[in-house]
Backbone as CSV, one residue per row, in Angstrom:
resi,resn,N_x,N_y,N_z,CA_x,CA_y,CA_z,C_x,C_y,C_z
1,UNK,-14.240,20.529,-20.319,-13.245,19.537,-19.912,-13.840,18.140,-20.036
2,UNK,-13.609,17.330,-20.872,-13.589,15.881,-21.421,-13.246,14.794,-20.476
3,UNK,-13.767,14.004,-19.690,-13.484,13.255,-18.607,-14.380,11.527,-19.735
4,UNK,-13.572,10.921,-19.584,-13.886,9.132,-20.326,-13.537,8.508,-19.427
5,UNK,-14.506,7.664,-18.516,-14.414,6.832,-17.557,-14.382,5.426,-17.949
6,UNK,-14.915,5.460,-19.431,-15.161,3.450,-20.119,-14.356,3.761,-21.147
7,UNK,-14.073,2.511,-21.226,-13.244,1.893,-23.055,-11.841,2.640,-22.842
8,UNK,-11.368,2.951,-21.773,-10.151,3.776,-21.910,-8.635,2.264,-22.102
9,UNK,-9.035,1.657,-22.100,-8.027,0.448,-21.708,-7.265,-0.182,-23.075
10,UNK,-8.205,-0.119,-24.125,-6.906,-0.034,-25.445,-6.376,1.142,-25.968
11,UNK,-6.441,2.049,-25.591,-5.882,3.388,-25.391,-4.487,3.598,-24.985
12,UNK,-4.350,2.720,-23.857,-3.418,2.662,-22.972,-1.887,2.336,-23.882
13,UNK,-0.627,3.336,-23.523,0.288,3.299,-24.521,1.479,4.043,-23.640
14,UNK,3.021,3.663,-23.772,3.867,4.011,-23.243,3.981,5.354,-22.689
15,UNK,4.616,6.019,-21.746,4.521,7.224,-20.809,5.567,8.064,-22.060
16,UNK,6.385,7.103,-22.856,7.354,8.267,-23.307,6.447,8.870,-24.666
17,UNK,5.861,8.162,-25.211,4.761,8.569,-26.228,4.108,9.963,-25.780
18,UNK,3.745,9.943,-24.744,2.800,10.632,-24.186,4.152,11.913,-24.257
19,UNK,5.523,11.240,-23.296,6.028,13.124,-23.069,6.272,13.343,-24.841
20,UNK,6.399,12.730,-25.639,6.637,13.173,-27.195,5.377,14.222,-27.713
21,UNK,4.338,13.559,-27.405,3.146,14.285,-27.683,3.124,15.750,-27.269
22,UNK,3.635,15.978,-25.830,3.605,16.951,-24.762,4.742,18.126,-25.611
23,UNK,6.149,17.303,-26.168,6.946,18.090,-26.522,6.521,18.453,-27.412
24,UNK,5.873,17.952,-28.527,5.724,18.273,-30.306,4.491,19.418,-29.776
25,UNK,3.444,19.462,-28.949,2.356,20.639,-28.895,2.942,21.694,-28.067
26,UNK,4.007,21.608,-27.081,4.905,22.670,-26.471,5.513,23.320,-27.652
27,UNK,6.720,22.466,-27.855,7.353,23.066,-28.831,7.366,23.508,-30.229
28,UNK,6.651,22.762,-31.191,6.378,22.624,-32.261,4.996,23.664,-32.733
29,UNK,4.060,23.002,-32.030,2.777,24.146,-31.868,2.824,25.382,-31.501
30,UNK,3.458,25.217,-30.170,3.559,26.759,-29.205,2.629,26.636,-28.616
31,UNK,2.406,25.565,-28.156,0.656,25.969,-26.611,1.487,25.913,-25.846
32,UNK,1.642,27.061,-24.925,2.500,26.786,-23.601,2.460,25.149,-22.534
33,UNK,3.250,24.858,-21.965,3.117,24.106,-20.814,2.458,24.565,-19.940
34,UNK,2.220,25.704,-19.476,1.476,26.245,-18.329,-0.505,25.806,-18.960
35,UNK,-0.506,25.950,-20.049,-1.753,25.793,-20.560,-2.710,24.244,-20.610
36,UNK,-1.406,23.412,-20.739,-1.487,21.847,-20.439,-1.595,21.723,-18.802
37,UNK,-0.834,22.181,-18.352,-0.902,22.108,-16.815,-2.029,22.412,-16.422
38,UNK,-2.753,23.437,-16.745,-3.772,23.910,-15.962,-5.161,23.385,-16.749
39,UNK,-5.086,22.894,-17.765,-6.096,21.892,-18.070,-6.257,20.381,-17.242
40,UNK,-4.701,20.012,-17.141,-4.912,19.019,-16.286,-5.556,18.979,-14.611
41,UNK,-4.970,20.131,-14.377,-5.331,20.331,-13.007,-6.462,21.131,-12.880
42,UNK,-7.511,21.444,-14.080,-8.575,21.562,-13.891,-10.250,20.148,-14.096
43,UNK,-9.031,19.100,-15.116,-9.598,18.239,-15.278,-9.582,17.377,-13.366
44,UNK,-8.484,17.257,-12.869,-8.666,16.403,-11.184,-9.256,17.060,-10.313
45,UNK,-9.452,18.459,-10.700,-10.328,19.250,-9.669,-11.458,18.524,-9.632
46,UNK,-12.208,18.068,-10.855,-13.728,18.328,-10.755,-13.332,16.950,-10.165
47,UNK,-12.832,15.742,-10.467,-12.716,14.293,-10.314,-12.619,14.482,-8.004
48,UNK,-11.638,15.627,-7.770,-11.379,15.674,-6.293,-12.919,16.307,-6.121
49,UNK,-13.537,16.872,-6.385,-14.334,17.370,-5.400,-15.304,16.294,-5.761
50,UNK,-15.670,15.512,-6.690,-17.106,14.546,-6.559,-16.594,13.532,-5.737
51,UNK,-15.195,13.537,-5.257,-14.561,12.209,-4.489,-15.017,13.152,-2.958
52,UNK,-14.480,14.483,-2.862,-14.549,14.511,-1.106,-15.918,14.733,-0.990
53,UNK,-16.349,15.114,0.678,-17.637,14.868,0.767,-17.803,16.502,0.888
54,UNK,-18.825,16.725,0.927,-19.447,18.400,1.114,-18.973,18.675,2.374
55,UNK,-17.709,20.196,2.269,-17.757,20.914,3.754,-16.640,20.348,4.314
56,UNK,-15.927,18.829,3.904,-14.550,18.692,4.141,-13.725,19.650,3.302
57,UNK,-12.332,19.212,4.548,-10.873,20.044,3.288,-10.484,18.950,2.711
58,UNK,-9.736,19.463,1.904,-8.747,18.590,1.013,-7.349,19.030,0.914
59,UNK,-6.606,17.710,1.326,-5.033,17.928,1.294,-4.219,17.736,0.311
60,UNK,-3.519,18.353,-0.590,-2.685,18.042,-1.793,-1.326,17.965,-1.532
61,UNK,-0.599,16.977,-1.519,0.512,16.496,-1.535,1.597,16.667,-2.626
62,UNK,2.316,17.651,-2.524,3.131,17.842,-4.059,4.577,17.624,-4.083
63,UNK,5.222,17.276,-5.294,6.857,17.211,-4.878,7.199,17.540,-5.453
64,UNK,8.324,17.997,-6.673,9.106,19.164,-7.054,9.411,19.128,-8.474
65,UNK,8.332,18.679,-9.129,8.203,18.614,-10.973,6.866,19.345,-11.007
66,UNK,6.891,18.812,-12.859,5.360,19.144,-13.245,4.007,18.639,-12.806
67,UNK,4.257,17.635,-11.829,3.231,16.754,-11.350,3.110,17.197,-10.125
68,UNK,4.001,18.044,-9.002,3.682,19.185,-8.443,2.378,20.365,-8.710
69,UNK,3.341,20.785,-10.065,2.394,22.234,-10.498,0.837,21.596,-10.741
70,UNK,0.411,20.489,-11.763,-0.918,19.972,-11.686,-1.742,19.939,-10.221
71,UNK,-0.660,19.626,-9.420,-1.305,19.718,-7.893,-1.499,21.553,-7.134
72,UNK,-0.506,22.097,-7.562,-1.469,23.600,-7.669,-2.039,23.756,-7.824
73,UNK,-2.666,23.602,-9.077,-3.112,24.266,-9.685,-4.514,23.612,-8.953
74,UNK,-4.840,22.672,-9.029,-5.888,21.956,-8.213,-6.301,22.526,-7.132
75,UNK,-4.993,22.639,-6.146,-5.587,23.384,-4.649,-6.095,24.675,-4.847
76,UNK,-5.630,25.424,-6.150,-6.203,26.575,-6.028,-7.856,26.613,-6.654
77,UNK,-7.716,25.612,-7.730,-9.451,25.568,-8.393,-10.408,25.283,-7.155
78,UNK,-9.842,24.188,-6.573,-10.434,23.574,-5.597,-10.899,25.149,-4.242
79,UNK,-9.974,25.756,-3.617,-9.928,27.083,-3.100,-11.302,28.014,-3.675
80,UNK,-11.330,27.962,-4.943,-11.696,28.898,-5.459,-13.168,28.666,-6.138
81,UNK,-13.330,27.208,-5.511,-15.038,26.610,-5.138,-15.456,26.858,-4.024
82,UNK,-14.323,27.074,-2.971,-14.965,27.768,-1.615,-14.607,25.996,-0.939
83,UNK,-13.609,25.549,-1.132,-13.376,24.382,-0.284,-11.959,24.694,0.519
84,UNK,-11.669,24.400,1.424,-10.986,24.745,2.409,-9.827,23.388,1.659
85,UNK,-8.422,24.137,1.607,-7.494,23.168,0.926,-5.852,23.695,1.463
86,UNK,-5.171,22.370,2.281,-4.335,22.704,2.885,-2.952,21.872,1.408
87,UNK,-1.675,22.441,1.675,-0.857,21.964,0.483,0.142,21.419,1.609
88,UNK,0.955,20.469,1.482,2.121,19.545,1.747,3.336,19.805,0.258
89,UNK,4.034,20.701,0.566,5.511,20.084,-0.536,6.445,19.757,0.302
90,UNK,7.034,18.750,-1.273,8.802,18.301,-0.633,9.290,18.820,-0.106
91,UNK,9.424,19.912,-1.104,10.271,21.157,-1.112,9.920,22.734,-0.578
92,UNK,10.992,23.356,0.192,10.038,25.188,0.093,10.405,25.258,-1.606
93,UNK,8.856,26.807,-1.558,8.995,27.223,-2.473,9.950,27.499,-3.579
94,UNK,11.133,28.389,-3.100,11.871,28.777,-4.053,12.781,27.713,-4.947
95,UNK,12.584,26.894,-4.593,13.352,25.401,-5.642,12.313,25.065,-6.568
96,UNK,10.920,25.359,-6.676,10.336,25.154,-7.932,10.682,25.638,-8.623
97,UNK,10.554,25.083,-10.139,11.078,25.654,-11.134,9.582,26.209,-12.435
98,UNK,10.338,26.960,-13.367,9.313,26.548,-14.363,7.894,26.608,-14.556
99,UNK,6.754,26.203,-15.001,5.099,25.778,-14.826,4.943,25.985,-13.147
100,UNK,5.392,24.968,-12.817,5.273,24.664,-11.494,5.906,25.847,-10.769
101,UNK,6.420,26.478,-10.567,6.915,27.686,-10.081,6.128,28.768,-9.811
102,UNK,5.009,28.911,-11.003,4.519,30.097,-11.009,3.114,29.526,-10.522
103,UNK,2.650,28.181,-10.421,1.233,28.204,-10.063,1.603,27.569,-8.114
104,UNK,2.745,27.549,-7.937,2.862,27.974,-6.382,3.090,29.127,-6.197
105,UNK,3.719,30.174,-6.885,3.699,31.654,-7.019,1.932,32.071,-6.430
106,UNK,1.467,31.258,-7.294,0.072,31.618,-7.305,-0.939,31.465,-6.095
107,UNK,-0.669,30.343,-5.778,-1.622,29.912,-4.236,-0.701,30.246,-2.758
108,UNK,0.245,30.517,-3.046,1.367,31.309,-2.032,0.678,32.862,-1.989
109,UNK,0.451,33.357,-3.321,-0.084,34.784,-3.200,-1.656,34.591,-2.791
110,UNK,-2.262,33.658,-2.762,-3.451,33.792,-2.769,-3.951,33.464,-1.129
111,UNK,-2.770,33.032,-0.388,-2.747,32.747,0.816,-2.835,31.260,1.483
112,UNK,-2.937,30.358,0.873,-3.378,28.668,0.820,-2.217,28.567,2.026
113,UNK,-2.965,27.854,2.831,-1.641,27.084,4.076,-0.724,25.904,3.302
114,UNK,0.696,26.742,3.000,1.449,25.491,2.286,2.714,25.461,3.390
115,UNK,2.778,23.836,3.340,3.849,23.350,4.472,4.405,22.835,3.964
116,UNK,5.654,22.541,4.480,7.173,21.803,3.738,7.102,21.058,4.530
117,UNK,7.379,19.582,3.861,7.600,17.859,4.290,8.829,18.492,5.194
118,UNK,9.598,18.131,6.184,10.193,18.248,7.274,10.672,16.874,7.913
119,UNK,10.339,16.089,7.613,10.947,14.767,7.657,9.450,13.933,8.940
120,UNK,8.271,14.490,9.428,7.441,14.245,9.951,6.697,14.731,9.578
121,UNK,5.270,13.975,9.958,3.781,14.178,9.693,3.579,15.116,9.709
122,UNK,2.488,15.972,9.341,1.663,17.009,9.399,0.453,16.773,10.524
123,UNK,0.297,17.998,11.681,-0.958,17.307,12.377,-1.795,16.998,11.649
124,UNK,-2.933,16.162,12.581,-3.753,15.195,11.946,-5.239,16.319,11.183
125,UNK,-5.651,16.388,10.447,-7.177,17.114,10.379,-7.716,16.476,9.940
126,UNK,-9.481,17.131,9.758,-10.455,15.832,8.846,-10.589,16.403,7.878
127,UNK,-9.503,15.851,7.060,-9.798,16.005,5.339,-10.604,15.162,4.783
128,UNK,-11.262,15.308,3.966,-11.933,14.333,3.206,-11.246,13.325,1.878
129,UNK,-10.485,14.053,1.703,-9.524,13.632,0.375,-8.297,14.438,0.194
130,UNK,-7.483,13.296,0.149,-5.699,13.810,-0.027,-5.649,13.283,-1.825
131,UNK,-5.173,14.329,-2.318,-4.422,14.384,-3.506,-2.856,14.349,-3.403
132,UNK,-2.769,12.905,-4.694,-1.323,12.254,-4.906,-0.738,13.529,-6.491
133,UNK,0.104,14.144,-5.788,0.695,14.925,-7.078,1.852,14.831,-6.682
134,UNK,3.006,13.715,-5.859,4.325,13.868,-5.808,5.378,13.375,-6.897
135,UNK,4.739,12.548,-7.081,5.683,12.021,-8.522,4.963,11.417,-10.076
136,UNK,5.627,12.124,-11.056,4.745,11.861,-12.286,5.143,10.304,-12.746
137,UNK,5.184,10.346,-14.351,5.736,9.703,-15.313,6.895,9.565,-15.293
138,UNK,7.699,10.389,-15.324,8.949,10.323,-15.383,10.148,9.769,-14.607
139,UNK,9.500,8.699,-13.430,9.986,8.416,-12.641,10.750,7.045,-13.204
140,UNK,12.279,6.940,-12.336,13.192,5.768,-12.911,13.847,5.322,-11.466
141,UNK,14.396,4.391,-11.328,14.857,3.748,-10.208,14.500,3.638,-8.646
142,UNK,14.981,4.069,-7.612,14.653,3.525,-6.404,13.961,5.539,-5.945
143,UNK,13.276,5.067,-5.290,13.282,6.468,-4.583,13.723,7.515,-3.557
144,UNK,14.059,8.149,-3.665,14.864,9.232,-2.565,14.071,9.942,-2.101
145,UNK,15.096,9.963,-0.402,14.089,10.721,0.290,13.971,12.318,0.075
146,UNK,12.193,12.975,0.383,11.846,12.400,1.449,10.615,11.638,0.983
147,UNK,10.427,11.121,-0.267,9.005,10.573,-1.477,8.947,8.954,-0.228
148,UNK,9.771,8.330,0.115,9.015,7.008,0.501,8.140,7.343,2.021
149,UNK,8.944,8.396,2.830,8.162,8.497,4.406,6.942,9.714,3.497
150,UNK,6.661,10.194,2.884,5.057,10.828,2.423,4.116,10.018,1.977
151,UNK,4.778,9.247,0.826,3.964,7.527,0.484,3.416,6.916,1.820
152,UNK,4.218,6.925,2.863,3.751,5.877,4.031,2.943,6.463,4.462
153,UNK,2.692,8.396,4.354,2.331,8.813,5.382,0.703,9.118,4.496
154,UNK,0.393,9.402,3.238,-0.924,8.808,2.378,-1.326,7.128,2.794
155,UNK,0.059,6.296,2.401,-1.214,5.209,2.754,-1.563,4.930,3.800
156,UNK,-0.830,5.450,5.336,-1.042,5.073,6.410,-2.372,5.613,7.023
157,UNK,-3.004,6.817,6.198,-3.616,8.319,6.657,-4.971,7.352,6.865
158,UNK,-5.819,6.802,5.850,-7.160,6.182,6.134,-7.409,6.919,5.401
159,UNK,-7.185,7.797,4.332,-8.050,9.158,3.693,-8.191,8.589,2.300
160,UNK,-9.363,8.403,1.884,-9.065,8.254,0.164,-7.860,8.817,-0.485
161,UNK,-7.441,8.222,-1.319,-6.517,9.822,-2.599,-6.916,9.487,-3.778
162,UNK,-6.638,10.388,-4.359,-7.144,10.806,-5.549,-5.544,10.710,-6.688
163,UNK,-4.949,9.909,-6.780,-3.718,10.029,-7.848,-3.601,11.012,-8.727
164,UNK,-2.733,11.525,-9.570,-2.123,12.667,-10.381,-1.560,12.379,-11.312
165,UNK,-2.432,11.435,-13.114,-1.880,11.141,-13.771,-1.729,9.219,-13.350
166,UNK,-0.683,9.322,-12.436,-0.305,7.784,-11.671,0.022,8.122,-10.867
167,UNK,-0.248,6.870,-9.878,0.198,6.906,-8.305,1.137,7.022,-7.879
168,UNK,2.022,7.915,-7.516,3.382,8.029,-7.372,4.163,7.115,-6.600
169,UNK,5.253,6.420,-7.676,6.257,5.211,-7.144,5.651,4.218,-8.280
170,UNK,4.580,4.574,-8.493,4.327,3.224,-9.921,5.215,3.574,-11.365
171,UNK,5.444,2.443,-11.355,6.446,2.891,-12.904,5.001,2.589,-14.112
172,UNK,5.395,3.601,-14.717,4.417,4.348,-15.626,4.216,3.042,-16.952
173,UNK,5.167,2.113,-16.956,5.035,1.424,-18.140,5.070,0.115,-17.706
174,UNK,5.909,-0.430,-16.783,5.863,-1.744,-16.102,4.586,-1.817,-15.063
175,UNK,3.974,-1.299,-14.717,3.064,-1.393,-13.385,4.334,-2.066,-12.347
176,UNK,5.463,-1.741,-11.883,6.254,-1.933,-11.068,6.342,-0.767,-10.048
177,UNK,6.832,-1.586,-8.288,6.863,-0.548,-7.629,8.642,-0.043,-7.543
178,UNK,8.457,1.266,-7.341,9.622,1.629,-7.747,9.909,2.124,-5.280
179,UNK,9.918,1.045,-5.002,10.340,1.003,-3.352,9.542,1.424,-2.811
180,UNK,8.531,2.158,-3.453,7.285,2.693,-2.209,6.244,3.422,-3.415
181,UNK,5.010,3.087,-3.145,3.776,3.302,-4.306,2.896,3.517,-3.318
182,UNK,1.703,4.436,-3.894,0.763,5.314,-3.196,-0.541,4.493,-4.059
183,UNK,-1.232,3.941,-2.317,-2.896,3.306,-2.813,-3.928,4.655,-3.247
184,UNK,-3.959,4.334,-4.368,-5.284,5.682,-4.849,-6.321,4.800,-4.647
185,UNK,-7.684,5.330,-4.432,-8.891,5.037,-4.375,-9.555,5.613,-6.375
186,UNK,-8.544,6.561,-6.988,-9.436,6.896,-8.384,-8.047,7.586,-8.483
187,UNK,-7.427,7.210,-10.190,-6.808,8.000,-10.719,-7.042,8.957,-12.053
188,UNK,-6.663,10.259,-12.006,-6.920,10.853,-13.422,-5.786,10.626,-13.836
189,UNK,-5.332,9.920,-14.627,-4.643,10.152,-15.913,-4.742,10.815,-17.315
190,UNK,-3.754,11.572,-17.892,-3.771,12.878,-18.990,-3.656,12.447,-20.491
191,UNK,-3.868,12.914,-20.904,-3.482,12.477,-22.971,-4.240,11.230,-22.901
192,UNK,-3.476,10.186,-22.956,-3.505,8.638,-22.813,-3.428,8.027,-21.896
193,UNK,-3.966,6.998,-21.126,-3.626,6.186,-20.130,-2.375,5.590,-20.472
194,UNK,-1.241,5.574,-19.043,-0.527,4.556,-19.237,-0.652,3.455,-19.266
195,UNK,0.503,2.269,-19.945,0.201,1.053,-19.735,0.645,0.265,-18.637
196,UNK,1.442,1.060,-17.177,1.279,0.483,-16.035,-0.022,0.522,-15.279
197,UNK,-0.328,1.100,-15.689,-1.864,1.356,-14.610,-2.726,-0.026,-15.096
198,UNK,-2.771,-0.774,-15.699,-3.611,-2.079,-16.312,-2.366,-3.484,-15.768
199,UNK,-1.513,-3.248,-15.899,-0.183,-4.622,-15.471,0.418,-4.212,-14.192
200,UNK,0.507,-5.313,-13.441,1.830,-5.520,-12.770,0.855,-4.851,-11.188
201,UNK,1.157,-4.150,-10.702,0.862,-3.421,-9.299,0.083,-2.564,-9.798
202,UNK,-0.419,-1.959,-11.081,-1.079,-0.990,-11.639,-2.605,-0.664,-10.936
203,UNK,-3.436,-2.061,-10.998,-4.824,-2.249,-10.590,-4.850,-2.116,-9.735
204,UNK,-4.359,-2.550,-8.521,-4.156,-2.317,-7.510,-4.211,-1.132,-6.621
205,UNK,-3.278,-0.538,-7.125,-3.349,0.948,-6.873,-3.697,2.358,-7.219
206,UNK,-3.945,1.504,-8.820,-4.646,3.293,-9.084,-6.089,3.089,-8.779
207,UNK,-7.168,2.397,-8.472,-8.537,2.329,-8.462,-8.733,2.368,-9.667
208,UNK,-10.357,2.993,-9.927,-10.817,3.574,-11.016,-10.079,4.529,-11.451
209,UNK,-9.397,4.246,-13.083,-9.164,5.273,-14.171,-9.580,6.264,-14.670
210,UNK,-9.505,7.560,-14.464,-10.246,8.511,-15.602,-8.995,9.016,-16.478
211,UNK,-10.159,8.785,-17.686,-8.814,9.477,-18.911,-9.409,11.316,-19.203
212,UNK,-8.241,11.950,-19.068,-8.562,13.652,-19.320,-8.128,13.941,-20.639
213,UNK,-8.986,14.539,-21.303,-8.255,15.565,-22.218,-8.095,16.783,-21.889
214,UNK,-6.683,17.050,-22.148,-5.876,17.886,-21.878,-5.862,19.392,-22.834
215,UNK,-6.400,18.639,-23.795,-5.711,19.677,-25.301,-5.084,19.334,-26.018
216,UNK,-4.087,18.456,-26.148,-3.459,18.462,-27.182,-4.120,18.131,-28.909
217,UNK,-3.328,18.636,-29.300,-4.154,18.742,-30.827,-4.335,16.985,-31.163
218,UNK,-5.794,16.806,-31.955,-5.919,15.584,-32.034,-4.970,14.694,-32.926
219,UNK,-4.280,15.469,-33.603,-3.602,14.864,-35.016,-2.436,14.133,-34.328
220,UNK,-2.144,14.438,-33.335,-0.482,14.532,-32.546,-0.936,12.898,-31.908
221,UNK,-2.162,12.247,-31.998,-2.084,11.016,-31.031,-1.887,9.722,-31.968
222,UNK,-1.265,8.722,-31.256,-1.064,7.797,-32.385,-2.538,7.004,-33.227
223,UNK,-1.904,6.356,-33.950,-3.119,6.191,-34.812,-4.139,5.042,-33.839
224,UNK,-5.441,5.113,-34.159,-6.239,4.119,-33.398,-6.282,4.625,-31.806
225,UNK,-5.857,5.701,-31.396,-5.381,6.058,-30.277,-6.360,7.069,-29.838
226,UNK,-7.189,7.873,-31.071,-7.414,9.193,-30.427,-8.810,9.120,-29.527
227,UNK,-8.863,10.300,-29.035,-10.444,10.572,-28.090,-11.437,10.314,-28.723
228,UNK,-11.551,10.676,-30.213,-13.124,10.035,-30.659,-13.237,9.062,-30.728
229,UNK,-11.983,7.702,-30.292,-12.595,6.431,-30.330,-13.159,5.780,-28.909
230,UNK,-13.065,6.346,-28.114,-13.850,6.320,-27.073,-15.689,6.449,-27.296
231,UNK,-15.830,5.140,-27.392,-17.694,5.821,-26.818,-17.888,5.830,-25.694
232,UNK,-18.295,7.318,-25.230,-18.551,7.369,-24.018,-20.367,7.668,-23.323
């Protein structure tokens, strides 16, 4: 797993580029989505555990897309280092759909304490690091509840986070807040960095950038764009 912490910043290129990329190696190729997913969410694992400290838990925060399932998939890698990892969704289970469906299938079977947002906090514990996986890229206009009282309830916490891609409520191409945005202390972002994370509210809130490779085939990135132009 490929983690580029420097030179990632002319890289940086629209969110819809990126889902084009995602569709042409889904569809066109045939690498499943589940296979992208779980690269990604094996790439923030390693990024969450050098962030928490040894012997804390870690809390993952998820809401009801593919930027959910990346956050599975995490609590379970993370689990399955022997770190104690509690889950927060929007939603109960059975409204996932899809990718995301089956890798809560997964840490549901595996036993992980997962709680449904309820319109209040979760008691308090000493986590070491909360993971932001409630809202991806794909996000457009104002936000609905219950995404702005979970935002309040990350930035209010004192806990580092660790972002998912982007900080959820940042618009992926404007660095705009879309009514409520989540302070990361370090974000992984996938394929390409977006170009909100550098403008607008971007700096601010995602911290330090890491760019992941995911997999996708190298040919599929735009030109001047790809991973070997990174020296890392």
């Amino acid at each position: 797993m490929r983690l580029f912490r420097r030179n990632i910043r002319p890289l940086a290129t629209t969110s819809g580029i990126v889902r084009e990329m995602d569709r042409v190696t889904i569809e066109e190729y045939g690498l499943p989505g589940i296979a992208l997913m779980e690269n990604a969410g094996a790439a923030a694992a390693i990024v969450a555990e050098e962030m928490c400290p040894p012997g804390q838990p870690v809390l993952v925060i998820a809401g009801t897309g593919n930027n959910a399932g990346d956050g599975f998939v995490i609590a379970r890698l993370l689990a399955n280092r022997g770190r104690s990892v509690d889950v927060l969704a929007a939603a109960p289970g059975h409204l996932y759909k899809g990718d995301a469906a089956i890798n809560y299938r997964v840490i549901a079977m595996m036993g992980l304490p997962v709680e449904t947002w309820e319109g209040r906090c979760p008691a308090a514990h000493n986590w070491g690091l909360i993971v932001d996986a409630l809202l991806g890229t794909g996000l457009s206009g104002n936000l609905r509840p219950p995404y702005p009282a979970m935002i309040d309830f990350l930035n209010n916490s004192g806990i580092p986070v660790l972002a998912v891609d982007i900080p959820s409520g940042l618009d992926s191409d404007t660095g705009e807040i879309h009514t409520a945005a989540v302070m990361g202390a370090k974000t992984v972002t996938f394929a390409l960095p977006k170009e909100g994370l550098f403008v607008g509210e971007g700096p601010r809130l995602a911290g330090e950038v890491i760019l992941a490779d995911i997999g996708i085939p190298g040919n599929l990135y735009p030109a001047g764009k790809g991973l070997p132009h990174i020296c890392e």
